[in-house]
C-alpha positions in Angstrom: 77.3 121.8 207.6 79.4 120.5 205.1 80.2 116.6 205.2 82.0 113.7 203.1 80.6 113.1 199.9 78.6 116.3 199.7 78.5 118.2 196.5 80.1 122.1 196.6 80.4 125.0 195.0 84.0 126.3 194.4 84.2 130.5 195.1 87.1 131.3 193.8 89.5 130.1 190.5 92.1 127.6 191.0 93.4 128.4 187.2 96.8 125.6 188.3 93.8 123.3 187.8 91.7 125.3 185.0 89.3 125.7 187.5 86.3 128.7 188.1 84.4 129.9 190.8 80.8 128.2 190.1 82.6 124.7 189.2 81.3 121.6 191.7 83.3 119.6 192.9 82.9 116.4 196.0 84.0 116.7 199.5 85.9 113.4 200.2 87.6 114.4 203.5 86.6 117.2 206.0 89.4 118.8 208.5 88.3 118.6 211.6 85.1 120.3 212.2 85.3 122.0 208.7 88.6 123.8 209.2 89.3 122.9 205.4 88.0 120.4 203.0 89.8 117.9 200.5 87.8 118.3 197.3 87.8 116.3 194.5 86.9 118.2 191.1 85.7 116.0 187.6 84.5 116.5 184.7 80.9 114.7 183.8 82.3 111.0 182.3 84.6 110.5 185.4 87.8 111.9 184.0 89.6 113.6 188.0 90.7 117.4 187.3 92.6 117.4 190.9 91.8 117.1 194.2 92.2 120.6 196.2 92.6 121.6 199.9 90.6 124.4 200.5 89.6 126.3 203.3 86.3 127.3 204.5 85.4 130.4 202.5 86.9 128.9 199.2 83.6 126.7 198.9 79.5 126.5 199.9 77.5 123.9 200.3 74.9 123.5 197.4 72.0 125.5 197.5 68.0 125.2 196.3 68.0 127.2 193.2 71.6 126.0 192.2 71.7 125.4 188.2 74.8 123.1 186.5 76.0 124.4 183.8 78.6 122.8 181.3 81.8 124.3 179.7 84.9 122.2 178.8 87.9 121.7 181.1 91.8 120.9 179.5 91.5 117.4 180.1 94.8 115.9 179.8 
């Protein structure tokens, strides 16, 4: 189960945002009982990206095994 604060993985590009399947971002509201999920995607120093709705099967929870990995993001 996915709640607030928990770290997840995006599955899918949001390219309105420059964003990729793989990127993390933080749950910081759920829908319900996990109808959708307000997600707040950042870059590393703090700088906010956006802050997505997204359903269900547009994110997972974090997995054992799951390796970060940097690239740069447009940051405006």
């Amino acid at each position: 189960m996915i709640r607030e604060l928990d770290s997840v993985v995006l599955r899918v590009d949001k390219p309105e945002l420059g964003l990729e399947a793989g990127d993390v971002g933080t749950v910081v509201h759920v829908w319900g009982e996990g109808e959708g999920y307000e997600v707040e995607f950042a870059t590393l120093t703090g700088h906010t990206l956006g802050v997505l709705t997204l359903a269900p099967e547009e994110v997972r929870a974090v997995e054992e095994g799951d390796l970060l990995h940097v690239r740069r993001a447009e940051v405006a």
